[in-house]
C-alpha positions in Angstrom: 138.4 80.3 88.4 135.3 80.5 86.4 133.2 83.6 86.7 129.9 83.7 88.0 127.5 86.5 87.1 124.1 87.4 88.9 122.9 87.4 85.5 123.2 83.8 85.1 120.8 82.8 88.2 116.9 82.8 87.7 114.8 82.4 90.7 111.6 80.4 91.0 109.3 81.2 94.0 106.1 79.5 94.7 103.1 81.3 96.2 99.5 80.8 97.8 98.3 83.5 99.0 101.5 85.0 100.3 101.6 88.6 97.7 102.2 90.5 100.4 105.7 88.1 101.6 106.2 88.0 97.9 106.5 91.9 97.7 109.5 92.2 100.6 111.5 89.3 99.6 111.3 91.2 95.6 112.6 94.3 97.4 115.3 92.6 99.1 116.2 90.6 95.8 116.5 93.4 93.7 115.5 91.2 90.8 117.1 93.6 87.8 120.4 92.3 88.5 119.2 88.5 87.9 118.6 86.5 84.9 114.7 86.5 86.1 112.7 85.7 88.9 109.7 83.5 88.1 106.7 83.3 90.4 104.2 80.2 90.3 100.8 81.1 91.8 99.8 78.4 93.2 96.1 79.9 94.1 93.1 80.0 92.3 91.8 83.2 94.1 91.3 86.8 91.6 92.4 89.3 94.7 95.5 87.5 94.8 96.0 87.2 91.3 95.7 90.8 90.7 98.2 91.6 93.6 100.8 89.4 92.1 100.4 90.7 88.7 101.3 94.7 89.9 104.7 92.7 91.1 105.1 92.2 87.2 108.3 94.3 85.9 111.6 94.5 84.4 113.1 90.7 84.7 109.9 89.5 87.0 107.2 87.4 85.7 104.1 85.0 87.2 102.8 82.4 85.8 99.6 80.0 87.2 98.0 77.3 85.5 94.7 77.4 87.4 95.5 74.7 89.7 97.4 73.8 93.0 99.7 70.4 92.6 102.1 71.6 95.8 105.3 73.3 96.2 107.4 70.8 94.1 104.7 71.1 91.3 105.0 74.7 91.4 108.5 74.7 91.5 109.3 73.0 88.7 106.7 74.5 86.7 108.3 77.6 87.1 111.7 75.8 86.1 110.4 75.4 82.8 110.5 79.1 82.6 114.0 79.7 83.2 117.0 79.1 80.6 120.0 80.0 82.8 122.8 78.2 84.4 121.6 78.7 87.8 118.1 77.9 89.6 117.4 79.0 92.7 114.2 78.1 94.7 113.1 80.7 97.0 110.3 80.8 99.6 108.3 84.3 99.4 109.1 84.2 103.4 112.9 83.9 102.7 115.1 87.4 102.5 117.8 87.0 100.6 120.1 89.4 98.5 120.9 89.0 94.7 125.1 89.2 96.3 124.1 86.2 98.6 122.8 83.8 95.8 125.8 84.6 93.9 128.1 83.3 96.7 126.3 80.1 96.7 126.9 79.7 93.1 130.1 80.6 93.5 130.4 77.3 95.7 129.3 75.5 92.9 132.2 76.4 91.0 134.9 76.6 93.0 134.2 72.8 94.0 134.1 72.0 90.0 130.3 70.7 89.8 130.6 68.5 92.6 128.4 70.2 94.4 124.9 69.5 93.4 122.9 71.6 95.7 123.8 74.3 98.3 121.8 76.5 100.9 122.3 79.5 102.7 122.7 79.2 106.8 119.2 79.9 107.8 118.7 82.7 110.8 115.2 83.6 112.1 114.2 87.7 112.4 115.3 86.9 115.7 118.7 86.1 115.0 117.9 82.5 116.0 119.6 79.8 113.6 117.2 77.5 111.9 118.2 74.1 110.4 118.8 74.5 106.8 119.7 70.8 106.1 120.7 67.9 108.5 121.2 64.3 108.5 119.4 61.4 107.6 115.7 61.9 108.4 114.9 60.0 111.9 111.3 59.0 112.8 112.2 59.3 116.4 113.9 63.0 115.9 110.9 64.1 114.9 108.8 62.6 117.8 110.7 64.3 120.0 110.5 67.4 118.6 106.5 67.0 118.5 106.6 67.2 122.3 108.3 70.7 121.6 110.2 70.4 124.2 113.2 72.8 123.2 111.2 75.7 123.1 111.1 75.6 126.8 114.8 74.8 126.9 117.1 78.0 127.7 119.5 77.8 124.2 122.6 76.8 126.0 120.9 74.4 127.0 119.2 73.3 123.7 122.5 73.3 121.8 124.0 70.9 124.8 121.2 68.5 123.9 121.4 68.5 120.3 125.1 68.3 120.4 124.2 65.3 122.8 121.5 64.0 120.5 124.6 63.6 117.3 127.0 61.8 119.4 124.6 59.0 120.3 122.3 59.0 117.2 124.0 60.6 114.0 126.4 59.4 111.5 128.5 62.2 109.9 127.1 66.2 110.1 124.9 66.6 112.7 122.2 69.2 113.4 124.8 70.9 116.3 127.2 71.3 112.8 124.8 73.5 111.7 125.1 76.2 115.0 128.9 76.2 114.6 130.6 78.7 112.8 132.4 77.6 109.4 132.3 77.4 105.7 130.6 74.6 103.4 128.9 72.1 105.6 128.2 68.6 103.8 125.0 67.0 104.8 122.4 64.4 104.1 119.7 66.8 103.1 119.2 70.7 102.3 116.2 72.9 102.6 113.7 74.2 99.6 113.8 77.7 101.5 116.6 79.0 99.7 118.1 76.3 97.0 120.1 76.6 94.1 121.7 74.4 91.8 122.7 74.0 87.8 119.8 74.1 86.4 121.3 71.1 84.2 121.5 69.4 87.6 118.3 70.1 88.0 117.3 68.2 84.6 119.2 65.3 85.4 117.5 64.3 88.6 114.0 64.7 87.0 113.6 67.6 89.2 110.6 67.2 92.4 108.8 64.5 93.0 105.3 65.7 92.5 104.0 62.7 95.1 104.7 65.4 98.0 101.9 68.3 98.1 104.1 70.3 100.8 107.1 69.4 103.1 110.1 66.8 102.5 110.3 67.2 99.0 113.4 68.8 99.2 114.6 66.0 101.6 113.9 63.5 98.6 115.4 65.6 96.0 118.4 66.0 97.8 118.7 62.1 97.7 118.2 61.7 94.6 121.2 64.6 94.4 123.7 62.7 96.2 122.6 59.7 94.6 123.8 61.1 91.2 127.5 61.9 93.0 127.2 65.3 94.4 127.3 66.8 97.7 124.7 68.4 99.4 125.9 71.4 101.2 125.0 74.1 103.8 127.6 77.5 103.0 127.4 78.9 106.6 129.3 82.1 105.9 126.1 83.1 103.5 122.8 84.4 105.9 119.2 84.5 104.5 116.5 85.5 106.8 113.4 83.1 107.1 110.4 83.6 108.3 108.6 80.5 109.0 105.1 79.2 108.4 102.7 79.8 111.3 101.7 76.4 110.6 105.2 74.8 111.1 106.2 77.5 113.7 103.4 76.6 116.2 103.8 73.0 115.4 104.0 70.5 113.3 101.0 70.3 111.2 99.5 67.8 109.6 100.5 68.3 105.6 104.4 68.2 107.5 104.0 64.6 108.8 101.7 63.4 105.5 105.0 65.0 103.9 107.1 63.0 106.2 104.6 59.4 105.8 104.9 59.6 101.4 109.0 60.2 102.0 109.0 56.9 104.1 106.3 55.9 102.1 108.8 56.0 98.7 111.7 55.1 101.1 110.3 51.4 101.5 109.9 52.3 105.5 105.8 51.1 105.7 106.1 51.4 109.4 107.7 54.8 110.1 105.2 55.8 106.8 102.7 54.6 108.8 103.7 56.5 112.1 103.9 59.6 110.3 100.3 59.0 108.9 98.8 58.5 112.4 100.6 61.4 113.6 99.1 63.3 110.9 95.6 62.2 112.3 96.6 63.6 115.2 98.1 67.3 114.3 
């Protein structure tokens, strides 16, 4: 078995004006034990600036170029940083422990490279399970979910649909896979809240498509990911906290479905592209 230090992972974590989320998920990280952690300022805005830069220390650095070209933009600008075997991409609203990334990693090499990209089971400062990846991305899905109906739906109840909602609908893992208890999960797509990879993995895809500003990037990238032979994979025995965006947490805003018309928009699907767009009108 091939050994895998923390000191071969470097993390990258984009920011707009989020120092203070930046601060708690550093003290949860406990970057010293890292290769580096990276973080891309995506603002132009001095108070924020000067708040990131007293984050500054022993194996933490930020960089910003002035401008703002989105999450993927930032993310692999702060790639570019790194020189270790490991990336990880971390949201500033993601707690997650230096021991946690190393078990993802670990995946990586206990499945000899094949998997590409892995995630940590998402939970919620509730102790509600999120979706950290899923199956192929449905335009209908995510109608339904605009109506928001299963935040009025007891979570029994919820689960029962969802678990109905795979049967008809989904080929292979299904969201309900995500809620059960288990190891590795294989799935169509994994989320930019807590990724990590090979860096050289990283390389070969041509890292994020800088089309998206915010929101399905990491969907696309994990195409592209299984396109070049590798798995995708949620490890559901590894836990990172996320708290989610107000914006995405009291609905779905409109820089989520502009995200969702330029991934159908690249996917060849003009009319779901086009769905997505008017629903963006709409948010």
């Amino acid at each position: 078995m091939v050994l895998v230090r923390k000191s071969d992972i470097s993390v990258v974590m984009v920011t707009f004006g989020a120092s203070e989320m930046v601060q708690k998920s550093l003290d949860v990280l406990r970057p010293t034990t890292l290769n580096t952690v990276v973080i891309w300022d995506n603002t132009q805005d001095g108070n924020e600036a000067g708040a990131l830069a007293r984050l500054t220390g022993d194996h933490v650095t930020v960089f910003s170029d002035g401008s703002n070209g989105g999450f993927g933009a930032g993310c692999n600008k702060g790639f570019k940083k790194t020189s270790s075997k490991y990336v990880a991409f971390v949201n500033p609203d993601c707690l997650v422990t230096a021991d946690q990334l190393l078990a993802l990693a670990e995946d990586i090499e206990e499945y000899g490279g094949q998997v590409g990209a892995v995630v940590p089971r998402m939970v919620y400062p509730d102790g509600q399970i999120g979706i950290s990846g899923g199956p192929r991305v449905s335009i209908s899905k995510e109608l339904l979910a605009a109506t928001r109906i299963d935040d009025v739906l007891p979570e029994r109840i919820r689960k029962v649909a969802i678990s109905a909602y795979d049967r008809v609908f989904v080929r292979g893992s299904g969201y309900s896979k995500v809620y059960e208890s288990g190891g590795l999960l294989d799935t169509e797509w994994v989320s930019g809240f807590c990724m990590i990879m090979r860096s050289s993995t990283f390389q070969a895809v041509g890292g994020f498509d800088e089309r998206f500003f915010l929101y399905f990037e990491d969907v696309e990238l994990s195409n592209r990911i299984r396109n070049a032979g590798f798995r995708v994979a949620i490890d559901r025995n590894v836990t990172a906290v996320h708290f989610e965006s107000v914006t995405t947490k009291n609905g779905k805003g409109s820089a989520y479905w502009r995200g969702m018309a330029t991934y159908f928009d690249i996917k060849k699907f003009p009319v779901r592209s086009r769905i997505a767009q008017l629903m963006a009108g709409l948010a």
